[in-house]
C-alpha positions as CSV (number, residue, x, y, z in Angstrom):
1,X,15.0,-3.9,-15.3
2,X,16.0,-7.5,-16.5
3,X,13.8,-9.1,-14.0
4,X,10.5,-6.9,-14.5
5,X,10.9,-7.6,-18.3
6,X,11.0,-11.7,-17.3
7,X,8.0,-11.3,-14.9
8,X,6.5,-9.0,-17.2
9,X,6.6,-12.1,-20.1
10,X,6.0,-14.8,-17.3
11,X,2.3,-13.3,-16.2
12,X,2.0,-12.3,-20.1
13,X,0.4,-15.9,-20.4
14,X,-2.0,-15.7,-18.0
15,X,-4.9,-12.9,-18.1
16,X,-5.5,-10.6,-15.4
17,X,-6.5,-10.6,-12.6
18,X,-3.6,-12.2,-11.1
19,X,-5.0,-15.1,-8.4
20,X,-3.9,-17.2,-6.1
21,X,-2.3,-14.6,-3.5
22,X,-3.7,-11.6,-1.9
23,X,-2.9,-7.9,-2.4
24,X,-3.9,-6.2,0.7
25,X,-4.1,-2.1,0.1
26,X,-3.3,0.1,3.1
27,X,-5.3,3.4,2.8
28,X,-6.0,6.9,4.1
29,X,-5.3,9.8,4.8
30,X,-2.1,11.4,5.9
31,X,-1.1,11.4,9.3
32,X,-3.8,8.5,10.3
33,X,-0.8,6.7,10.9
34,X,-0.9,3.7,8.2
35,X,3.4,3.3,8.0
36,X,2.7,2.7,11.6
37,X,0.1,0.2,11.6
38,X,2.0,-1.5,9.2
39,X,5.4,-1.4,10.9
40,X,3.7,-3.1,14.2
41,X,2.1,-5.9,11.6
42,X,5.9,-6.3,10.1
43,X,7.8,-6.4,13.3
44,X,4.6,-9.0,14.7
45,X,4.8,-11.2,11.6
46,X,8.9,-10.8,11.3
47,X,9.3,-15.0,10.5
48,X,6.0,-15.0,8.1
49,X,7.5,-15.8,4.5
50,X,4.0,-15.7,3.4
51,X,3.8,-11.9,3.8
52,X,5.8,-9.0,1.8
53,X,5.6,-6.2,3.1
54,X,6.4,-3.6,-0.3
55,X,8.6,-1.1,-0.2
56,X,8.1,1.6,-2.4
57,X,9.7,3.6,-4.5
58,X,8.9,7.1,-4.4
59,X,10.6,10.5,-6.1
60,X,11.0,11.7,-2.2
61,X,14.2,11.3,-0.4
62,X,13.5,8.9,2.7
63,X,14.4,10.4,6.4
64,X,13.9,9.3,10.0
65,X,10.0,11.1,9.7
66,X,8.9,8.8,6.9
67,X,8.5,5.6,5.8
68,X,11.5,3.2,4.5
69,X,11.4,3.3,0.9
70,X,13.4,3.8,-2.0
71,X,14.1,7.0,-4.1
72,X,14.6,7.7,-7.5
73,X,14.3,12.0,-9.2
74,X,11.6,12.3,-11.6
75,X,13.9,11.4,-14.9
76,X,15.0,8.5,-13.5
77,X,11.2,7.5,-12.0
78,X,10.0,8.0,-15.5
79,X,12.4,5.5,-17.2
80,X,11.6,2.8,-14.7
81,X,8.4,3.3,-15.6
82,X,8.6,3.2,-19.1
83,X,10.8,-0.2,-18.4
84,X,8.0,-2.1,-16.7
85,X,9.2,-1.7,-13.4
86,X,6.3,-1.3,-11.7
87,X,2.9,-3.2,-11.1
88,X,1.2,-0.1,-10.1
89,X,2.2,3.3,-10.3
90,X,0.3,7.0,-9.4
91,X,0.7,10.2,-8.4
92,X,0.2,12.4,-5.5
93,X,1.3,15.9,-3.8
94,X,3.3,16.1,-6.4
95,X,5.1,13.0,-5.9
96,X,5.1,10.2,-7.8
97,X,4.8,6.6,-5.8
98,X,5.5,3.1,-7.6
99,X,5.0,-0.8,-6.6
100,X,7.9,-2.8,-7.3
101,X,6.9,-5.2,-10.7
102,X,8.1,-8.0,-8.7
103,X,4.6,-7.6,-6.9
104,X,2.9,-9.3,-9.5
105,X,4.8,-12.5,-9.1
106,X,4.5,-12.8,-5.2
107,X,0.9,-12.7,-5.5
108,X,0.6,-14.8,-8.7
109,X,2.6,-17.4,-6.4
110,X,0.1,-17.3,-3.4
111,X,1.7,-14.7,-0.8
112,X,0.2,-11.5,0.7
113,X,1.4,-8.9,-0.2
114,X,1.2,-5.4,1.8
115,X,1.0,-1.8,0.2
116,X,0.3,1.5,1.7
117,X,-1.3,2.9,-1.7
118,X,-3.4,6.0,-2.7
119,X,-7.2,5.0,-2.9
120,X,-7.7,6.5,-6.2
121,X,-5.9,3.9,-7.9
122,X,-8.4,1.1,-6.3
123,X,-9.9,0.5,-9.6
124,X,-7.1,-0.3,-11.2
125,X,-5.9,-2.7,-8.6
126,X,-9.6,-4.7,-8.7
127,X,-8.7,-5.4,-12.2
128,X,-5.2,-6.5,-11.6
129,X,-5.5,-8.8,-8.7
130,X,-8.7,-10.8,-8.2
131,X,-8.2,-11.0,-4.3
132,X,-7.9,-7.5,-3.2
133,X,-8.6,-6.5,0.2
134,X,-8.7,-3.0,1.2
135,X,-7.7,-1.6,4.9
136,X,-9.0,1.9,5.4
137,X,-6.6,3.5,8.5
138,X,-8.3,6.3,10.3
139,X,-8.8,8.6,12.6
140,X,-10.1,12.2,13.9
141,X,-10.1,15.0,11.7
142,X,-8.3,17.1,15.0
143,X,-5.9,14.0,15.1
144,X,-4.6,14.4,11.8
145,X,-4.3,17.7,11.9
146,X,-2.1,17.5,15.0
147,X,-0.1,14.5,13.4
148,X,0.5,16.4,10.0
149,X,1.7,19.5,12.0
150,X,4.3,17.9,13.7
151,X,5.8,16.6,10.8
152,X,7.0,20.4,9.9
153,X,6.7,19.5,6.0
154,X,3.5,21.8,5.0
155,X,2.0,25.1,6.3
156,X,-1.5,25.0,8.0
157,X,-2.9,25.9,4.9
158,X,-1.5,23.0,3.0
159,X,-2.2,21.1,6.3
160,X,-6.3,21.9,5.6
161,X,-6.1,21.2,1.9
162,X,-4.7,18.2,2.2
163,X,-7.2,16.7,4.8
164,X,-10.1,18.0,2.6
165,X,-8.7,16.4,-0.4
166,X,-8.8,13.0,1.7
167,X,-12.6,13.8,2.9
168,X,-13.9,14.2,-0.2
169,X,-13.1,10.9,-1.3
170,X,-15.0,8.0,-0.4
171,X,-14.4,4.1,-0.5
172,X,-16.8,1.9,-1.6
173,X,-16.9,-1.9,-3.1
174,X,-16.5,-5.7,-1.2
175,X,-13.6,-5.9,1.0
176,X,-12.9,-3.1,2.8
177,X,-12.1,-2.7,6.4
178,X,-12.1,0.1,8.4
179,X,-9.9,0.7,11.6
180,X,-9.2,3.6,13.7
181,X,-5.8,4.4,14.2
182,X,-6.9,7.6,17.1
183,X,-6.2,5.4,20.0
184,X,-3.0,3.4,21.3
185,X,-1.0,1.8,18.2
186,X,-1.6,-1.9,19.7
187,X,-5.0,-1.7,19.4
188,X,-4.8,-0.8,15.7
189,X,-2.2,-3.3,14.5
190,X,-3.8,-5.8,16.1
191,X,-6.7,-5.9,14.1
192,X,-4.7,-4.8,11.3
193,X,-2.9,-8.5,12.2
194,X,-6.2,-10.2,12.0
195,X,-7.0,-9.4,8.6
196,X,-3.2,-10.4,7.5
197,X,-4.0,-13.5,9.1
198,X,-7.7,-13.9,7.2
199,X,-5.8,-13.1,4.2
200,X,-3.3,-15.8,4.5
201,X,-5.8,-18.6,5.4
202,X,-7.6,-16.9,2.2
203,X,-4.4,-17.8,0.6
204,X,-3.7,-21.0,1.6
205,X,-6.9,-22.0,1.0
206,X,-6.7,-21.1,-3.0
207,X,-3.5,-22.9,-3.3
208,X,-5.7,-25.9,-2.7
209,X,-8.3,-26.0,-5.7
């Protein structure tokens, strides 16, 4: 926790929203495919050192069917929390999810950073970093029902609930960008690439003034 605490005193000087950089937040709903969209970006942009793709840290032990992330159990999710360990933090499904701290000081030093995060927390990520751009990943409601089903994790019932939980929750604000994830994954990470690449031209360019 030593090196949130120093970037927690390091940004204490300047005000929020944290400039510069880019935060780019990866939403939508389960099973639309967003860890994949992502992974093709991260594999595509592999020698980019202006990107960071986060890893999270979630209180869900990671397996072959879900994303690469890190784990901690509830008590010990709480105390990192309580320690300033993470830029961002929510909860969802009964899980909580967290953004590594170290977040803060990527974008506040003019890189991209990449987060699959939950759209509720939106607001709170407009007030913390000034260039925020927002990728909705979609796709069929008969899609994601199929995707979520193959996972094995949640009955059919749970299945429905959780895709009407996602419907009834709309984006809205400057930029967002939708893309639909219901066809072959090239065609979705490439225009997931393009707004990575707008974002670090975006970058580059507020370096300069």
């Amino acid at each position: 926790m030593m090196v949130s605490a120093l970037i927690e005193r390091e940004l204490s000087a300047a005000a929020f929203p944290i400039r510069e950089g880019v935060f780019v937040a990866v939403v939508g709903p389960s099973g639309a495919g967003k860890d994949t969209v992502i992974g093709y970006a991260r594999a595509l942009f592999a020698e980019e050192s202006r990107l960071e793709f986060v890893r999270r840290v979630i209180t869900r032990p990671s397996d072959a069917a879900s994303e690469d992330h890190d784990t901690l159990a509830d008590a010990a999710f709480a105390e990192a929390e309580a320690d300033g360990a993470f830029a961002i933090s929510w909860e969802a499904h009964g899980l909580r999810y967290g953004i590594p701290a170290e977040v803060d000081w990527s974008v506040a030093n003019g890189r991209v950073a990449i987060a699959n995060v939950s759209r509720a927390i939106i607001p709170v990520l407009r007030e913390r970093y000034a260039n925020l751009a927002i990728v909705e990943i979609t796709a069929s409601p008969e899609i994601l029902a199929e995707r979520l089903a193959m996972r094995g994790r949640e009955s059919r019932g749970e299945v429905l609930a959780r895709l009407s939980r996602s419907a009834n929750v709309a984006l809205s604000g400057p930029g967002v960008t939708s893309i639909d994830n219901g066809g072959p994954r090239e065609a979705a990470g490439e225009r997931f690439a393009e707004v990575l690449r707008k974002a670090m031209a975006f970058s580059d360019m507020s370096g300069l003034i």
